[in-house]
N, CA, C and O of each residue as an XYZ file, in Angstrom:
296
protein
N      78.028      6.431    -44.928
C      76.799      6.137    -44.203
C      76.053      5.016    -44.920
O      75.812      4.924    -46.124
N      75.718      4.134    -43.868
C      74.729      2.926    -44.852
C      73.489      2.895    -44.166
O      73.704      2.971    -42.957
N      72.429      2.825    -44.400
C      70.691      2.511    -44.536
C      70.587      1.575    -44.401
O      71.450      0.971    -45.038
N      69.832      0.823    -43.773
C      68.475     -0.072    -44.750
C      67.120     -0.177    -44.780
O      66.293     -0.617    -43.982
N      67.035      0.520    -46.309
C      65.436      0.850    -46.331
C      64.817     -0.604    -46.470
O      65.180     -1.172    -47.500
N      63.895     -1.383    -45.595
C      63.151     -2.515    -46.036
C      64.288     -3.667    -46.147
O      64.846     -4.080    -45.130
N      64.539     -4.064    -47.184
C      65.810     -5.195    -47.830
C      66.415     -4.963    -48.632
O      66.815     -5.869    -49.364
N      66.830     -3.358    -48.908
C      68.323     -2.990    -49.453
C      68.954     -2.092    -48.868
O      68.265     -1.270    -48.264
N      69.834     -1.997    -48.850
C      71.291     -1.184    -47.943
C      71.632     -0.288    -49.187
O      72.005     -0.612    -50.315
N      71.405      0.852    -48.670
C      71.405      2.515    -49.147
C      72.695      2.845    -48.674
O      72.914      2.562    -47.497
N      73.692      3.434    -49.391
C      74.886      3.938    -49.107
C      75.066      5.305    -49.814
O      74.778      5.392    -51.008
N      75.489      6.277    -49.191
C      75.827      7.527    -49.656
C      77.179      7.752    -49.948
O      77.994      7.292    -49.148
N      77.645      8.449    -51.067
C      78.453      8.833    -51.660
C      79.111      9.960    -52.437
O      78.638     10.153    -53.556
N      79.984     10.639    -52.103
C      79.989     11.725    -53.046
C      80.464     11.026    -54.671
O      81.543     10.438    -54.727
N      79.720     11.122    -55.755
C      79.642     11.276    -56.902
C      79.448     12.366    -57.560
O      78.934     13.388    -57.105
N      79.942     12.158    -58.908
C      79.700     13.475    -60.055
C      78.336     13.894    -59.795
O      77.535     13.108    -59.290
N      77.909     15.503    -60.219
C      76.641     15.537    -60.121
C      76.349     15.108    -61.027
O      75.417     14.315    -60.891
N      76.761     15.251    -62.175
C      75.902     13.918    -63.240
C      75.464     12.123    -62.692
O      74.684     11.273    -63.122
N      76.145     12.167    -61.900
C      75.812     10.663    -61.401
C      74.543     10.484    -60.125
O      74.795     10.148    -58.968
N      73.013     10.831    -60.721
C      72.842     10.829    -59.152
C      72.858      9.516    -58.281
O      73.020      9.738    -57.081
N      72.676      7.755    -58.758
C      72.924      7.338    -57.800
C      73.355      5.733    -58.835
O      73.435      5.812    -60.061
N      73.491      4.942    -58.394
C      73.014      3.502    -59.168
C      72.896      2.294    -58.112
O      72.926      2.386    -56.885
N      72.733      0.968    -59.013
C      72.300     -0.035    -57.655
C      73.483     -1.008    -58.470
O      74.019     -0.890    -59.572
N      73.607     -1.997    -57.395
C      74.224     -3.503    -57.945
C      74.267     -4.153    -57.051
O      73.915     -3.815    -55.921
N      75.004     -5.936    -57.592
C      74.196     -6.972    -56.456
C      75.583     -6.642    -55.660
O      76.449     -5.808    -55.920
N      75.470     -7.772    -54.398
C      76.965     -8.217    -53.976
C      77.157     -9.407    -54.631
O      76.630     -9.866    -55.644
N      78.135     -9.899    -53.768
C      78.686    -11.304    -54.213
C      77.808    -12.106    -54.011
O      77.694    -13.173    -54.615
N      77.094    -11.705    -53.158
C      76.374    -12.724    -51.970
C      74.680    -12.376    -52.686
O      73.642    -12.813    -52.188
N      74.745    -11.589    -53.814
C      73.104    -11.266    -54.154
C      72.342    -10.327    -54.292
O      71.480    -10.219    -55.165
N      72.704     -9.250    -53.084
C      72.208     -8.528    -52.339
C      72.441     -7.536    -53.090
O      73.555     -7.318    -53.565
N      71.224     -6.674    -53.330
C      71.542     -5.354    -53.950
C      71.531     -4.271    -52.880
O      70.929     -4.201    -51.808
N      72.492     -3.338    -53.574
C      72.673     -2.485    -53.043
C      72.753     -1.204    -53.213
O      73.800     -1.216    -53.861
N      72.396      0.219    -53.124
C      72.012      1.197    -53.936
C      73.034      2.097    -53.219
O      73.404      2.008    -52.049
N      73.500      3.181    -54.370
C      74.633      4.084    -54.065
C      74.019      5.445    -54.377
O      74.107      5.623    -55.592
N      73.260      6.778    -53.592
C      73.333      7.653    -54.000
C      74.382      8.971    -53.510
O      75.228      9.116    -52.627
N      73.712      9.982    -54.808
C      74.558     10.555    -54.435
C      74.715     11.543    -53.635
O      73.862     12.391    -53.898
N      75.731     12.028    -52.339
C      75.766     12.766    -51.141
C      75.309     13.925    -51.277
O      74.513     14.313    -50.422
N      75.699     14.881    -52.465
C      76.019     16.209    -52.945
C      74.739     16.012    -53.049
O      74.984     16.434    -51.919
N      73.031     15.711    -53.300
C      72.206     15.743    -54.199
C      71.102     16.124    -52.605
O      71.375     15.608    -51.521
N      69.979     17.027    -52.784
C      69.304     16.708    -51.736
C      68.844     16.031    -51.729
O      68.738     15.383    -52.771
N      67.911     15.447    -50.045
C      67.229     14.469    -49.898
C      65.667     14.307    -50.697
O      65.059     13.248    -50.543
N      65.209     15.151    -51.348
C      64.135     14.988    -52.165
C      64.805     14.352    -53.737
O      64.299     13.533    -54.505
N      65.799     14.910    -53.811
C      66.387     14.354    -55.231
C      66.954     12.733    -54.851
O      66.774     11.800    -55.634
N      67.551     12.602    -53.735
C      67.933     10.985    -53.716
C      66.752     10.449    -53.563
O      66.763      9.445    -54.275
N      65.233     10.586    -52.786
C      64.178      9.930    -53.038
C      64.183      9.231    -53.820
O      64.301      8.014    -53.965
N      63.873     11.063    -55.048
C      63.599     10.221    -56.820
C      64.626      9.197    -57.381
O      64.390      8.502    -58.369
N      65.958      9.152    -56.565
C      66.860      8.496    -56.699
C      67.139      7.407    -56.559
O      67.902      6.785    -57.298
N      66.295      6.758    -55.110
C      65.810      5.859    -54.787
C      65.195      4.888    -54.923
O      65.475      3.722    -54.646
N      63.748      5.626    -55.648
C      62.785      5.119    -56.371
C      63.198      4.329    -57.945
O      62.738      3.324    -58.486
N      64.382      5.402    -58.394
C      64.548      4.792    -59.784
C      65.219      3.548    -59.988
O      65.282      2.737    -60.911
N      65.832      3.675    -58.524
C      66.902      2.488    -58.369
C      66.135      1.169    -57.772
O      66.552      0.022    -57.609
N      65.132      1.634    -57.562
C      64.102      0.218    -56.597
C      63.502     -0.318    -58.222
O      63.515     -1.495    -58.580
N      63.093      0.620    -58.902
C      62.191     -0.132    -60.316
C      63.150     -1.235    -60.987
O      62.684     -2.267    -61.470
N      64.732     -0.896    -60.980
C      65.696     -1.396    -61.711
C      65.708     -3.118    -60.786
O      65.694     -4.228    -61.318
N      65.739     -2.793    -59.312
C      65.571     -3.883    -58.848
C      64.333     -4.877    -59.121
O      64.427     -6.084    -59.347
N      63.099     -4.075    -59.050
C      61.901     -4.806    -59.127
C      61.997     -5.515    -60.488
O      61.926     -6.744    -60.494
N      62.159     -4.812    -61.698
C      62.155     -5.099    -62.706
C      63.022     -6.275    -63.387
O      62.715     -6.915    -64.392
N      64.349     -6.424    -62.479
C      65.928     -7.575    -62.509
C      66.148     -6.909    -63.690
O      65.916     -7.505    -64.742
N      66.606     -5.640    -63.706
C      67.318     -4.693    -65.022
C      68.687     -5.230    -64.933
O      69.260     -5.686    -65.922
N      69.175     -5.185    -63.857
C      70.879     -6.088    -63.437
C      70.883     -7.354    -64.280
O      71.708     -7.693    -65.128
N      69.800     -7.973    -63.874
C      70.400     -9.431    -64.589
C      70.286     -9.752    -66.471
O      70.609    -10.613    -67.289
N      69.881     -8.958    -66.435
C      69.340     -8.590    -68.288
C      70.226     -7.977    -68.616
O      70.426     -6.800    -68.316
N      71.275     -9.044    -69.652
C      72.149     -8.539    -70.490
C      71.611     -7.378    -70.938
O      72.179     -6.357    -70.551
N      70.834     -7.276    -71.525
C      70.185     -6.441    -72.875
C      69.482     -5.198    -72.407
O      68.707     -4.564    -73.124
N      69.799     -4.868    -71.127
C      69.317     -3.795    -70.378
C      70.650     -2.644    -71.109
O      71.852     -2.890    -71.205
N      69.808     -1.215    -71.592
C      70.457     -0.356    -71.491
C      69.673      1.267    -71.267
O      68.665      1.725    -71.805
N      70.403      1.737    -70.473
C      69.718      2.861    -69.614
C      70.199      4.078    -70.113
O      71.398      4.198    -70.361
N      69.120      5.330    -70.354
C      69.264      6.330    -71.012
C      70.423      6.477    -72.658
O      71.469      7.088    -72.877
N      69.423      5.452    -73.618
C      70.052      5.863    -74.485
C      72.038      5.052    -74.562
O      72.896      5.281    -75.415
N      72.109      4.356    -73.620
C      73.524      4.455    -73.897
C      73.744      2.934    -75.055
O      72.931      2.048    -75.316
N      74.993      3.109    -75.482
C      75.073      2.224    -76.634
C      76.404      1.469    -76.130
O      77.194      1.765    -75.234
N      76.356      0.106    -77.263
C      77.239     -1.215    -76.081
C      78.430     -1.031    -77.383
O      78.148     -0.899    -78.574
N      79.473     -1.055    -76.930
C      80.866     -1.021    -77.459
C      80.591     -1.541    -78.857
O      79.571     -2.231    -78.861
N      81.188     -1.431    -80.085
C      80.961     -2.339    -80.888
C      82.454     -2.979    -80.893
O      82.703     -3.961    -81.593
């Protein structure tokens, strides 16, 4: 199933429940947000939301972005 909330295209997916959703561009720019199916619709909201800040913010285009703690290969 694909969305579009406003000017990004929302796609649902079954993912891990550890995974609830993430975003990325296309080729073409365009971000695009993946949550996850299994999760209710109040939890993909918050899911939503977290994934719109990442956009607002251009967390994608910032090498130096790292999310919850995670650490870059050495």
């Amino acid at each position: 199933m694909t969305d579009r909330y406003g000017e990004y295209t929302v796609r649902l997916k079954d993912l891990p429940p550890s995974v609830r959703g993430f975003v990325f561009h296309t080729d073409d720019g365009d971000p695009v947000m993946i949550l996850n199916s299994r999760l209710t619709r109040e939890a993909n909201r918050g899911s939503y939301d977290h994934e719109l800040l990442h956009i607002q913010r251009g967390d994608m285009d910032n090498p130096n972005f790292i999310e919850y703690g995670e650490e870059t290969p050495a």
